[in-house]
Structure formats: C-alpha cells, structure tokens
BATIDO-451228 format. One record per residue: x, y negated, z negated of N, C-alpha, C in turn; chain; residue number from 0; residue in three letters. Coordinates in Angstrom, 3 decimals. Example, Ala and Ser with C-alpha at 12.3 -4.5 7.8 and 13.67 -1.06 7.14 Angstrom:
BEGIN
n_px->13.190&n_py->5.690&n_pz->-7.800&ca_px->12.300&ca_py->4.500&ca_pz->-7.800&c_px->13.200&c_py->3.300&c_pz->-7.800&unit->A&pos->0&code->ala $
n_px->12.850&n_py->2.250&n_pz->-7.080&ca_px->13.670&ca_py->1.060&ca_pz->-7.140&c_px->12.900&c_py->-0.030&c_pz->-7.870&unit->A&pos->1&code->ser $
***
This chain:
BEGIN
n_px->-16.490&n_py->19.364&n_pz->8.807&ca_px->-15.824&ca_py->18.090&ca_pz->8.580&c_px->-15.879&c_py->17.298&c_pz->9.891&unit->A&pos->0&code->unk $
n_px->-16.201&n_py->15.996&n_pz->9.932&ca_px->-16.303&ca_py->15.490&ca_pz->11.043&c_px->-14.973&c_py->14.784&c_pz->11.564&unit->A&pos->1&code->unk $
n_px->-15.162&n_py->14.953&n_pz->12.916&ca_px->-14.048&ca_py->14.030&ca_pz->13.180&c_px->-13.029&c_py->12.947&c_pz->12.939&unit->A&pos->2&code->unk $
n_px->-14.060&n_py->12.279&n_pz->12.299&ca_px->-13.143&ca_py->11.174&ca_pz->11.558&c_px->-12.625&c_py->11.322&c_pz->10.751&unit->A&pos->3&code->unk $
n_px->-13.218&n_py->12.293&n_pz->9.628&ca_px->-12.364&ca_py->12.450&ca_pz->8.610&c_px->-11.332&c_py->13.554&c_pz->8.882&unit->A&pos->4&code->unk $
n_px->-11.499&n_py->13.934&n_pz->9.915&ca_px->-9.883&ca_py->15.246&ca_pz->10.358&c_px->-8.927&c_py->14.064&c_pz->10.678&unit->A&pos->5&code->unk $
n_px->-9.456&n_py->12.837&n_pz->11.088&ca_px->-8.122&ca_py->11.883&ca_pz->11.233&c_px->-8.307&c_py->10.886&c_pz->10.421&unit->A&pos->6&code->unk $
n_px->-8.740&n_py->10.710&n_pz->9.678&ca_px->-8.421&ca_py->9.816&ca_pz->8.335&c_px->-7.643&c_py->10.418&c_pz->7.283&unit->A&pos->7&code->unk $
n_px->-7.730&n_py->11.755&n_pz->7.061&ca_px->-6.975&ca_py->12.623&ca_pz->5.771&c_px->-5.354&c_py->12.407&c_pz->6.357&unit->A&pos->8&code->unk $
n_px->-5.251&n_py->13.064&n_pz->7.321&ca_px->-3.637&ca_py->12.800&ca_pz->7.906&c_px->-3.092&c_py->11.247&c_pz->8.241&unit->A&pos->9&code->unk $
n_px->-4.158&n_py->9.956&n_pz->8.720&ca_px->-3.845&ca_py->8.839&ca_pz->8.156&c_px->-3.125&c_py->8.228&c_pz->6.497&unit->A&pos->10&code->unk $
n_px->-4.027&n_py->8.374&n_pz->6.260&ca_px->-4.280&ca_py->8.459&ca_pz->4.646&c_px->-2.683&c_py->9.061&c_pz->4.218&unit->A&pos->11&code->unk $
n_px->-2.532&n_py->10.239&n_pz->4.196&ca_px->-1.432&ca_py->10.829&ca_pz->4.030&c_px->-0.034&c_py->10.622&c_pz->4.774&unit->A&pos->12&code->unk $
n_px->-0.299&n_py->10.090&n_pz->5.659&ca_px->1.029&ca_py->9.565&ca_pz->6.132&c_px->1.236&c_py->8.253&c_pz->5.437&unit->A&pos->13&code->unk $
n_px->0.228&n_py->7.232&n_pz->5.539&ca_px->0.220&ca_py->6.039&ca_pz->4.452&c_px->1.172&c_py->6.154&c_pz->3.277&unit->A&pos->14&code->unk $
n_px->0.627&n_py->7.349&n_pz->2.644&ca_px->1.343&ca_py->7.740&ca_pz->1.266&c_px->2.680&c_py->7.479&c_pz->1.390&unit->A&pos->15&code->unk $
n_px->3.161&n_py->8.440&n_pz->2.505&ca_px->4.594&ca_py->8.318&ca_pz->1.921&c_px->5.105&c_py->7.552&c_pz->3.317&unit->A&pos->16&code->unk $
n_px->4.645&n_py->6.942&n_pz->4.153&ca_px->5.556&ca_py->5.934&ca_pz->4.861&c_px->6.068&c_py->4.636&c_pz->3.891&unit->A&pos->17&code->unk $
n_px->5.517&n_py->4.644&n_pz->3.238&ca_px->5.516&ca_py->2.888&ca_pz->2.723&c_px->6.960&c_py->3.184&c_pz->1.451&unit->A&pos->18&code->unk $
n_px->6.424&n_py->4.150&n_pz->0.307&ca_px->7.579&ca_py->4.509&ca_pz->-0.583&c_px->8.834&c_py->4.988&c_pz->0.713&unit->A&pos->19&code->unk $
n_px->8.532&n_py->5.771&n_pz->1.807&ca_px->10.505&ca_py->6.233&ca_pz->2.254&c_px->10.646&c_py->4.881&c_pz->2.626&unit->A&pos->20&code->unk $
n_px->9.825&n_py->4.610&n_pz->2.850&ca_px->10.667&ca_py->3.071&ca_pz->3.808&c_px->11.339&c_py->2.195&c_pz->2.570&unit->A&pos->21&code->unk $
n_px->10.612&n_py->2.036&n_pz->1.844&ca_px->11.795&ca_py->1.127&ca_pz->0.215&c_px->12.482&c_py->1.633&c_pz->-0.161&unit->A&pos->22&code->unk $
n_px->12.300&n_py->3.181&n_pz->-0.170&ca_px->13.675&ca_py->3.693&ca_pz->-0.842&c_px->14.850&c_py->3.926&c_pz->0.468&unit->A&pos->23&code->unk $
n_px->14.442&n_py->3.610&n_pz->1.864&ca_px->15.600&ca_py->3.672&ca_pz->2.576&c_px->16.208&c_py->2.418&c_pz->2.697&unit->A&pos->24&code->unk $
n_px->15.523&n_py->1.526&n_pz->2.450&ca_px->16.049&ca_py->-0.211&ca_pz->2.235&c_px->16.718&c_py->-0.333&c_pz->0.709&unit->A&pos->25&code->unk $
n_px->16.449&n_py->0.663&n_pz->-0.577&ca_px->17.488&ca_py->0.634&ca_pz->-1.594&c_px->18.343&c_py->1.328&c_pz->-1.034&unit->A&pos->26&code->unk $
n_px->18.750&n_py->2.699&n_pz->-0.611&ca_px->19.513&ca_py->3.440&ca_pz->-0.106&c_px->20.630&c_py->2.697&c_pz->0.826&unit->A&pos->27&code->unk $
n_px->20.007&n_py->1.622&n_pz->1.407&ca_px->21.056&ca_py->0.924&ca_pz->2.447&c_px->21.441&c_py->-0.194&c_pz->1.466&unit->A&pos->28&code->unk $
n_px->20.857&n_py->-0.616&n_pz->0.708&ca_px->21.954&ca_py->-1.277&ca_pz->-0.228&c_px->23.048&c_py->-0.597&c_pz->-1.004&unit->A&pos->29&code->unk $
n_px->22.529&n_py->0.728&n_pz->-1.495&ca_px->23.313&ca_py->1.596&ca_pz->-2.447&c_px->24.628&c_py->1.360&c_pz->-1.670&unit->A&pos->30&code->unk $
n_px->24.788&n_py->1.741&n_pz->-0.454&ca_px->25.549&ca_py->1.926&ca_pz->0.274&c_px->26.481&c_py->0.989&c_pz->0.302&unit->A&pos->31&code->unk $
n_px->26.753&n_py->-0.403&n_pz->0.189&ca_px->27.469&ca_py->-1.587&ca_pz->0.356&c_px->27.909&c_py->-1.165&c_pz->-1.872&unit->A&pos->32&code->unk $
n_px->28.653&n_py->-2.367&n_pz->-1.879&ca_px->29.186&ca_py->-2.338&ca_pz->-3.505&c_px->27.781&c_py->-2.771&c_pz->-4.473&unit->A&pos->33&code->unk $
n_px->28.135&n_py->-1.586&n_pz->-5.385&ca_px->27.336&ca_py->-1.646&ca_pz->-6.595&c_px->27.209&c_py->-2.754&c_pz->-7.139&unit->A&pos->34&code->unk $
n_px->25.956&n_py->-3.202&n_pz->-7.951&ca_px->25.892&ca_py->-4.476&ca_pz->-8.397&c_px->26.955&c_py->-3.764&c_pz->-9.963&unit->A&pos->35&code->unk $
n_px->27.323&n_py->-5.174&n_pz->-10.690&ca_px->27.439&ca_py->-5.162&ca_pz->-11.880&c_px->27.943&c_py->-6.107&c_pz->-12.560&unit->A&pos->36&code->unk $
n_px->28.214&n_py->-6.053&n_pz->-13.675&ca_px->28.127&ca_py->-7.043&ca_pz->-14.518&c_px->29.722&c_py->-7.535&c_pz->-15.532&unit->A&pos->37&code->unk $
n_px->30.052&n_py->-8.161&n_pz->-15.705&ca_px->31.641&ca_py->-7.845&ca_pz->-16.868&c_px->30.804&c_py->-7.890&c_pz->-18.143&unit->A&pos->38&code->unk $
n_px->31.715&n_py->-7.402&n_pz->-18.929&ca_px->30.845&ca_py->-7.462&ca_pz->-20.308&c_px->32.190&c_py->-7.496&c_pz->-21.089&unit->A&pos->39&code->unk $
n_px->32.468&n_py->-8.540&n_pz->-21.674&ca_px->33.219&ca_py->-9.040&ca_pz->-22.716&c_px->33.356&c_py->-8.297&c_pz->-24.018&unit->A&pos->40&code->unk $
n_px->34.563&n_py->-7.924&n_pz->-24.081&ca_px->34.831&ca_py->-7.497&ca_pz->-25.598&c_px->35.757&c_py->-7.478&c_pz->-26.180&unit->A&pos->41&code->unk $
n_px->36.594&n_py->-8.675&n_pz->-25.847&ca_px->37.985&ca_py->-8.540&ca_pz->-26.343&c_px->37.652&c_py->-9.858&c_pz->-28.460&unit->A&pos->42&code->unk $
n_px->36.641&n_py->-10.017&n_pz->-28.093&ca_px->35.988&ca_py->-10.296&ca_pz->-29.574&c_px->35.934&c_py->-9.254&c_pz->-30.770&unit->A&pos->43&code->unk $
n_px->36.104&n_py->-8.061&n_pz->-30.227&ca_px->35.346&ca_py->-7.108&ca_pz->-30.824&c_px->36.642&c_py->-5.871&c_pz->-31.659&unit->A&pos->44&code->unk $
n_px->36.194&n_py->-5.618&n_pz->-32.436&ca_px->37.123&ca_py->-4.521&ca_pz->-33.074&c_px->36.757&c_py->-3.054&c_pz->-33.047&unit->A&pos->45&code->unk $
n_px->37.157&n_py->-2.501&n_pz->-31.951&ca_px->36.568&ca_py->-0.960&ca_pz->-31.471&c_px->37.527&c_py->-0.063&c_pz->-32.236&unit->A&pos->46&code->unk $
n_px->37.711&n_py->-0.193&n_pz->-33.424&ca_px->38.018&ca_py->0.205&ca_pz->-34.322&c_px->37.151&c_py->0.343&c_pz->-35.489&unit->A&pos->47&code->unk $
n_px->36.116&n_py->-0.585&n_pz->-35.426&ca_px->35.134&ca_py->-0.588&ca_pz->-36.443&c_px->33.625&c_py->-0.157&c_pz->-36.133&unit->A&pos->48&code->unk $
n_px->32.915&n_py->0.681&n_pz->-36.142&ca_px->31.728&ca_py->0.968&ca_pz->-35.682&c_px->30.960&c_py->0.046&c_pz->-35.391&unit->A&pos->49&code->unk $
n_px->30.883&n_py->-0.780&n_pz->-36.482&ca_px->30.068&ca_py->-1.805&ca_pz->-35.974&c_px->30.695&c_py->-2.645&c_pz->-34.484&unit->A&pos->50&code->unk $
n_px->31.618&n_py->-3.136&n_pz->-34.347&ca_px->32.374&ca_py->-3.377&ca_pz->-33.092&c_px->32.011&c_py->-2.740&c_pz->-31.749&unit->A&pos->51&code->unk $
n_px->31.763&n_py->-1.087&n_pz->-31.768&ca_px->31.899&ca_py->-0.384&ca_pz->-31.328&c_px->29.753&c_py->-0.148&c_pz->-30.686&unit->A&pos->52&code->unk $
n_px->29.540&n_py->-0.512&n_pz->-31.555&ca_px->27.953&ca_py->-1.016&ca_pz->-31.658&c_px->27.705&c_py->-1.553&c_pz->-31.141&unit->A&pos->53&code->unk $
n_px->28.495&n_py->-2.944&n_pz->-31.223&ca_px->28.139&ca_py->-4.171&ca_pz->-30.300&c_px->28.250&c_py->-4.243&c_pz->-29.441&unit->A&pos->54&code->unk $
n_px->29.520&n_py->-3.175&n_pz->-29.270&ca_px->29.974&ca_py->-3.239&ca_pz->-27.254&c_px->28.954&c_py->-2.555&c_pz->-26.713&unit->A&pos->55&code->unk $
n_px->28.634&n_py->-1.215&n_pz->-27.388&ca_px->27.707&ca_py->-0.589&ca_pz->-27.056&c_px->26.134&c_py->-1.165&c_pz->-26.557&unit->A&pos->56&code->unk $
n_px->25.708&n_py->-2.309&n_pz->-27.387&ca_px->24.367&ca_py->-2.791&ca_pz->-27.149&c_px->24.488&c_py->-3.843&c_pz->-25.499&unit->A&pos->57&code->unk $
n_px->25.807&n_py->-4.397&n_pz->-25.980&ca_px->26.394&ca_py->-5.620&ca_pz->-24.771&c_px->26.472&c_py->-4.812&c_pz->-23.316&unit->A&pos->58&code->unk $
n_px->26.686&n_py->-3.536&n_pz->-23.592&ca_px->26.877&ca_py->-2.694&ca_pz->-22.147&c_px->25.589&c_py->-2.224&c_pz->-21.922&unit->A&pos->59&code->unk $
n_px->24.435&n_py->-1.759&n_pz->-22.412&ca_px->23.501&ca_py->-1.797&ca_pz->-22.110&c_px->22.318&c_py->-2.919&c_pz->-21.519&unit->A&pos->60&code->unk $
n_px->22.745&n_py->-3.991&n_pz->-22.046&ca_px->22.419&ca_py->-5.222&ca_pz->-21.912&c_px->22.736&c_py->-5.403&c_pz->-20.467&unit->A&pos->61&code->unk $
n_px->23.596&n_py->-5.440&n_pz->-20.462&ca_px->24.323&ca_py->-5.351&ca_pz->-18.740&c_px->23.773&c_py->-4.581&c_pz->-17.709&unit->A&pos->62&code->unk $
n_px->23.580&n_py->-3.253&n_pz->-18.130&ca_px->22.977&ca_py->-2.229&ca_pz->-17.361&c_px->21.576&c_py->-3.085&c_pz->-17.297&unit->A&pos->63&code->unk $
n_px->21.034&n_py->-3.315&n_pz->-18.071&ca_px->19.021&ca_py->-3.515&ca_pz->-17.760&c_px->19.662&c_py->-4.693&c_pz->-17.172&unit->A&pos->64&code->unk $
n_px->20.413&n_py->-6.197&n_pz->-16.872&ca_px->20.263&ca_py->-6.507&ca_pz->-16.104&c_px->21.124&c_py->-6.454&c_pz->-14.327&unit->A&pos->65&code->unk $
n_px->21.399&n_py->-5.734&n_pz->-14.563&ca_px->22.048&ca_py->-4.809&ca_pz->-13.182&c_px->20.683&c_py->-3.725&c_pz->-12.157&unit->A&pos->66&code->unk $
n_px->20.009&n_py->-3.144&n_pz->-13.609&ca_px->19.205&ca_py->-2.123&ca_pz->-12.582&c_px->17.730&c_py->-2.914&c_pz->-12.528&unit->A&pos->67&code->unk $
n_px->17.326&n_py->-3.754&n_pz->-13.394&ca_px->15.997&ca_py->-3.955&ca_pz->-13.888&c_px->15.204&c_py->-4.518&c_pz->-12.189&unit->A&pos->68&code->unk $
n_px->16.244&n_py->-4.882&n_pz->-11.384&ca_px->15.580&ca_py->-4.913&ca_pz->-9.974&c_px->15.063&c_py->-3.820&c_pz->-9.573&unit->A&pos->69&code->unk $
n_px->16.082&n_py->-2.792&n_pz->-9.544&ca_px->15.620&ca_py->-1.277&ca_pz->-9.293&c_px->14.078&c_py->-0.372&c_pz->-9.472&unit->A&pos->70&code->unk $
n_px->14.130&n_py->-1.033&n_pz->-11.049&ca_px->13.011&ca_py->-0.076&ca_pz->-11.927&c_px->11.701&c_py->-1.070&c_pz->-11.692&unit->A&pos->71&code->unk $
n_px->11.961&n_py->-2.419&n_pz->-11.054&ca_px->10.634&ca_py->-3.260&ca_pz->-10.842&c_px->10.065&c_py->-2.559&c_pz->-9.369&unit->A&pos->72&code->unk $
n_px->11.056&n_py->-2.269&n_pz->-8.402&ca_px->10.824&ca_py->-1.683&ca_pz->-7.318&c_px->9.970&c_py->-0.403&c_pz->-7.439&unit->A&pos->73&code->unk $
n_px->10.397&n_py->0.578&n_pz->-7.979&ca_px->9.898&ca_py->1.631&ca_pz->-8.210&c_px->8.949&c_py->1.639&c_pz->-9.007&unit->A&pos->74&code->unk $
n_px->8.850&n_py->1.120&n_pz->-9.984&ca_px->7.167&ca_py->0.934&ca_pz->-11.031&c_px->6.156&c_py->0.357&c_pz->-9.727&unit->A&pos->75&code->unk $
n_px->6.882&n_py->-0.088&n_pz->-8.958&ca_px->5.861&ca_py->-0.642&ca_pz->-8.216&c_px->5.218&c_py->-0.051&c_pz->-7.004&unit->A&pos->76&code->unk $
n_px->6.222&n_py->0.725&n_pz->-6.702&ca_px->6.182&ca_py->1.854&ca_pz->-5.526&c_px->5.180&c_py->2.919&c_pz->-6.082&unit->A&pos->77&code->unk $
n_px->5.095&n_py->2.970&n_pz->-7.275&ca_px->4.483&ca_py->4.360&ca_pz->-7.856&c_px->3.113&c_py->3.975&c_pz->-7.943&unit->A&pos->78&code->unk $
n_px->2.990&n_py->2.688&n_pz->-8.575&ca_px->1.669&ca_py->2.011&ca_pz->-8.406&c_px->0.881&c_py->2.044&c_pz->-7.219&unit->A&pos->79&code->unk $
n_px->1.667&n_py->1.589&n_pz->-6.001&ca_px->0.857&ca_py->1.240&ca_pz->-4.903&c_px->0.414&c_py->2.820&c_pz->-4.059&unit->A&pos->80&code->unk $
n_px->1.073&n_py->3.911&n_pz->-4.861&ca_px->0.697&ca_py->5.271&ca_pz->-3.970&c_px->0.021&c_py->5.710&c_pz->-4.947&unit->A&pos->81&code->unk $
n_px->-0.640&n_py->5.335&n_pz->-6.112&ca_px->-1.703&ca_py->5.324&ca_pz->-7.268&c_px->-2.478&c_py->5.092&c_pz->-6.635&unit->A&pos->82&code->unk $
n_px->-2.325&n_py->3.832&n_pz->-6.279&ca_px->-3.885&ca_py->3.310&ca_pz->-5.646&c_px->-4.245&c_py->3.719&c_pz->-4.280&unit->A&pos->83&code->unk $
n_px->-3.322&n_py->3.851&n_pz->-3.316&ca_px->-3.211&ca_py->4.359&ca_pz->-2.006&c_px->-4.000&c_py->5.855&c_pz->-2.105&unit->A&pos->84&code->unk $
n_px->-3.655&n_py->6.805&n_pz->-3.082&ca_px->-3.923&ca_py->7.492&ca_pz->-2.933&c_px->-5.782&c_py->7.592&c_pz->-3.696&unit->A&pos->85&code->unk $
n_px->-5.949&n_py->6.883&n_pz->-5.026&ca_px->-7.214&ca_py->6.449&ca_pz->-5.339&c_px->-8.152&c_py->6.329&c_pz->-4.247&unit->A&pos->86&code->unk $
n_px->-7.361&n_py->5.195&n_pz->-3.689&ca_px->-8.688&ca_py->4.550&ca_pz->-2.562&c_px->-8.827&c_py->6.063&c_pz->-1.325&unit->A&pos->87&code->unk $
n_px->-7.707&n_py->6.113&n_pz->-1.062&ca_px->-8.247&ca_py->7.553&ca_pz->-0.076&c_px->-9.217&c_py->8.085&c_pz->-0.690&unit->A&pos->88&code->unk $
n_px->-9.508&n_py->9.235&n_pz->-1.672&ca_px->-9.985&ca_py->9.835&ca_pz->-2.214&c_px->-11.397&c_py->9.125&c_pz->-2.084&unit->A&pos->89&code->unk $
n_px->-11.524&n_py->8.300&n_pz->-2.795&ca_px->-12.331&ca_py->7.459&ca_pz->-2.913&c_px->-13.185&c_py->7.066&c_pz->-1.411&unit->A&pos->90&code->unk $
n_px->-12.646&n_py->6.576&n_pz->-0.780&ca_px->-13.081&ca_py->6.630&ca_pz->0.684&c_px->-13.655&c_py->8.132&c_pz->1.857&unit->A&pos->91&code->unk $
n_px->-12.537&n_py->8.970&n_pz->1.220&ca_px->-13.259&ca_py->10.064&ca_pz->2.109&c_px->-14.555&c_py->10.623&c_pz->1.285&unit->A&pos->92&code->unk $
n_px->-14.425&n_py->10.702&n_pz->0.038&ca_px->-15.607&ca_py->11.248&ca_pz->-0.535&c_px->-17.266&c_py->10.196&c_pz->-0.128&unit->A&pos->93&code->unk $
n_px->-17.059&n_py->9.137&n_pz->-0.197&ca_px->-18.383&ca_py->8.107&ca_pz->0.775&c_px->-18.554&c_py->8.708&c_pz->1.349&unit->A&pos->94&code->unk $
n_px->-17.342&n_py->8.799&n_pz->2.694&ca_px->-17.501&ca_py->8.801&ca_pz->3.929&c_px->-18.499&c_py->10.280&c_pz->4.444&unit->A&pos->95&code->unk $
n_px->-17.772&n_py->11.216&n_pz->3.408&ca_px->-18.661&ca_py->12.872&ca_pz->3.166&c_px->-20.096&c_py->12.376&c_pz->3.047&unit->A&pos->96&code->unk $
n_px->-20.533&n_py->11.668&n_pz->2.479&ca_px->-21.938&ca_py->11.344&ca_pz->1.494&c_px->-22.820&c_py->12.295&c_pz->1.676&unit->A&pos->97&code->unk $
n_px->-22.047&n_py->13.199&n_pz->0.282&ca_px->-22.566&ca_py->14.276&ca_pz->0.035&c_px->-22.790&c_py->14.111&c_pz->-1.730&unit->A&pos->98&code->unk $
n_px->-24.160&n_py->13.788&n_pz->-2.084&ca_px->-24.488&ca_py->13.335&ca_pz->-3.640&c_px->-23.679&c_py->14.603&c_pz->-4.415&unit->A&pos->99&code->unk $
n_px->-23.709&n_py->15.914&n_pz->-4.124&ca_px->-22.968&ca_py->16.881&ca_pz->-4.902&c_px->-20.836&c_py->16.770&c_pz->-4.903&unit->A&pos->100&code->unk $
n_px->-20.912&n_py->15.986&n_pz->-3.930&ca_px->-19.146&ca_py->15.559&ca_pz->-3.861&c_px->-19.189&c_py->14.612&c_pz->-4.221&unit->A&pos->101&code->unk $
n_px->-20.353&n_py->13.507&n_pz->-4.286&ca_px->-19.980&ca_py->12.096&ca_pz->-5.015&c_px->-19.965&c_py->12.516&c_pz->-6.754&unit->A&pos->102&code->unk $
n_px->-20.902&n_py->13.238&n_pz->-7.206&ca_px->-21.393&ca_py->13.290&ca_pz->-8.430&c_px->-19.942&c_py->14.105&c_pz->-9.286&unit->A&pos->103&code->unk $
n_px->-19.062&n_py->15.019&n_pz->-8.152&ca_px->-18.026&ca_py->15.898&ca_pz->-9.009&c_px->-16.985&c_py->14.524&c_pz->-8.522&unit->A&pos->104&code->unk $
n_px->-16.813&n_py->14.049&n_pz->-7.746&ca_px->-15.720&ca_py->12.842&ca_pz->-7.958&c_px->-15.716&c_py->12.016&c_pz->-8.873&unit->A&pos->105&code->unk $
n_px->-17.156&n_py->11.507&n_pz->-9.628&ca_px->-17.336&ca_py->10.434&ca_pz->-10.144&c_px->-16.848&c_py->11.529&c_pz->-12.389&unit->A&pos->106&code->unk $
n_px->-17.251&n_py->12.357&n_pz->-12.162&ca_px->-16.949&ca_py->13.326&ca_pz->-13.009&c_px->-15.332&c_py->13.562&c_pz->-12.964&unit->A&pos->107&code->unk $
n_px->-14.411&n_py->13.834&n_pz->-11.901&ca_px->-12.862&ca_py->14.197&ca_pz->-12.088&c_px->-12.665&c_py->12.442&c_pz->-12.362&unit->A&pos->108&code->unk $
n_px->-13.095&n_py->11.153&n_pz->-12.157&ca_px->-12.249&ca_py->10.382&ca_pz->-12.075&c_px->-13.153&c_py->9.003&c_pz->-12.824&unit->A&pos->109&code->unk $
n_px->-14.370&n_py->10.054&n_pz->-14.121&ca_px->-14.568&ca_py->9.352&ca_pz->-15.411&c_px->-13.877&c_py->8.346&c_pz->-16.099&unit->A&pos->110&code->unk $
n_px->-13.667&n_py->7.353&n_pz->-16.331&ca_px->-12.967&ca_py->6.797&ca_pz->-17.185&c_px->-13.136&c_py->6.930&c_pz->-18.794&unit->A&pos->111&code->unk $
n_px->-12.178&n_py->7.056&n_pz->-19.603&ca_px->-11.906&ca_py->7.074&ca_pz->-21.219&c_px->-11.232&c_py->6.178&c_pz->-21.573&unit->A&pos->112&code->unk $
n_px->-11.713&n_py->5.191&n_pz->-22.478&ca_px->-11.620&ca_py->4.213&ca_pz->-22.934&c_px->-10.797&c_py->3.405&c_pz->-21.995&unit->A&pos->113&code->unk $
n_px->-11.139&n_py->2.957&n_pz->-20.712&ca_px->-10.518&ca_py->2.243&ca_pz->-19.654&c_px->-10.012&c_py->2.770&c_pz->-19.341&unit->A&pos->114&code->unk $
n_px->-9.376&n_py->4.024&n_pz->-19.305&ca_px->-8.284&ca_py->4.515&ca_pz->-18.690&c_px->-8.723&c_py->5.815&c_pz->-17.631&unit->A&pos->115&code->unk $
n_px->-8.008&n_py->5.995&n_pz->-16.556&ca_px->-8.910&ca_py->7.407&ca_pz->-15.667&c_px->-8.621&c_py->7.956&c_pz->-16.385&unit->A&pos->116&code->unk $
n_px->-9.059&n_py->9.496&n_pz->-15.703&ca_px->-8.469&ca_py->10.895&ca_pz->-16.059&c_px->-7.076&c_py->11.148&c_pz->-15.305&unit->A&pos->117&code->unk $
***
C-alpha cells in the first residue's frame, strides 16, 4: 500500500465521523437549554368519548412532528452526507489502487439495481 493511501484511509475516516459528532454536539448543546414544544388545545374536546380522545391524540402528535421535524431533517441529513462521504472514499481509494482486479470487484459490490446501489 503506498503511502498515500496509509494517509488517506485514516483521513477519510476521521472525515466520517468528525462532521456527524460535531452536529450532534451542537444538538446536544441545545438539548441542554429548554425543550422546544408546543400547547395543544383540548379543552374542545370530550376525553370521555374516543373519538375526543382520538383527536387529542392526532393534535399531540401533530405537535410532536412539528417540535422534532428540525431534528429528523438534521439527521436524515447527517446520514446522507456519511453515505456519500463514505461512497466517495471507497470510491477514491480504489482509483487511486488502479488495480483493474479491485476496480472490476468494486464496480461488482456497488452494481446498481434498478437505480438503486447494493
């Protein structure tokens, strides 16, 4: 293995997970201050009657997705970018090898089916 790639793999890999701890220590330092949330009204409602009891039920969920839906945009997104972070590594050290028998089994583990990888 040549030099470069003994320090591109541990690049590469620190990449990975510097970028996700660092957002989740910037949610973490929000966690920390008061929770977001929401009031949710129900003095309309007869929690006596299931259906009542339904409604509060849907109205409090309602609340929740818009309380966390910042959260879950963060993280869908975090997961994405160490998808690709980690893609393109792969992807890059195997060139960088250019070795036709490591290009030919990469291009084989990471086939696409019907648009989609493996």
């Amino acid at each position: 293995m040549s030099r470069f790639l003994k320090f591109l793999v541990p690049c590469a890999l620190a990449g990975l997970f510097a970028g996700p701890l660092s957002a989740f220590a910037s949610m973490a330092a929000t966690i920390d201050g008061p929770l977001p949330s929401r009031v949710v009204e129900y003095g309309d409602l007869d929690l006596g009657r299931a259906s009542g009891v339904a409604a509060l039920y849907v109205r409090i969920r309602s609340a929740a997705t818009e309380v966390c839906e910042p959260i879950d945009v963060v993280f869908i997104k975090l997961l994405r970018e160490r998808f690709d972070c980690r893609k393109d590594a792969i992807a890059r050290a195997v060139a960088d090898v250019n070795s036709p028998a490591l290009t030919n089994y990469y291009l084989a583990k990471t086939k696409t089916i019907a648009g989609n990888p493996r």
